[in-house]
C-alpha positions, 0 to 999 in steps of 0.5 A: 445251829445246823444238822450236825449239832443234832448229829454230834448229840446223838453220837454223844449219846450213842459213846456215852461214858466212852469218850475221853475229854478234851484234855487228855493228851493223844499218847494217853488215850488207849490204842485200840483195834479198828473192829473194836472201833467199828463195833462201837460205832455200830458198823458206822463209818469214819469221817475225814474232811478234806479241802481238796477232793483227791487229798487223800492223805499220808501215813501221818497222825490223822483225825476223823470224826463219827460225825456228818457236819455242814461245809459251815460247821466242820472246822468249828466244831472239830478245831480245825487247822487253817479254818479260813479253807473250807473243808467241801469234801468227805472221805470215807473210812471203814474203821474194821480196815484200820490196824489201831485207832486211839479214842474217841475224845471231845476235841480240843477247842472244838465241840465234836468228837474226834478219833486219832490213827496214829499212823493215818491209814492204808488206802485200803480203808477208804471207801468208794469211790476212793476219793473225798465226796462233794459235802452238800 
């Protein structure tokens, strides 16, 4: 087990009584604000795992994470599509800049936590330097 084993524990801890299970479909979970998200979290940013570092993404159904996770653990413990590309990079994203997210929820298959924004983002919620950072 690494650091972020650790790291999913205490968000659990920090959401508790707040976070869907793993089984409840997306279009259940309630559309929120992303200040409210923002509160929740405690002024704590959202997490997107990239494969390539200037991927940044596009306006599609998008999930992201609380929590820091290891290259190693990142695609087990968020269930991750196509777990033979190693995630190296982070984005970070500033919930209060996101229009409405949805959850958060136990990942399906996985053993994080995850947030959907049904619309991805604006290039605005990215943080600096606006690109994925190397995970280390």
């Amino acid at each position: 087990m690494g650091s972020g084993w650790l790291a999913k524990k205490l968000d659990a801890k920090m959401l508790e009584g707040k976070i869907a299970d793993e089984w409840v479909p997306i279009d259940q979970l309630p559309i929120r604000p992303g200040r409210e998200v923002a509160e929740e979290l405690g002024g704590r940013l959202l997490l997107r795992y990239l494969i390539d570092a200037h991927d940044i993404g596009v306006p599609i159904p998008t999930f992201v994470s609380p929590t820091p996770y290891s290259v190693d653990e990142v695609s087990y413990s968020l269930a991750l599509p196509r777990p033979d590309l190693a995630r190296r990079y982070v984005l970070f994203l500033d919930p209060r800049r996101i229009d409405y997210l949805q959850g958060p929820r136990w990942c399906n298959l996985g053993s994080g936590i995850e947030y959907v924004l049904p619309n991805g983002f604006e290039r605005g919620a990215v943080l600096d330097p606006g690109w994925g950072v190397e995970v280390r």
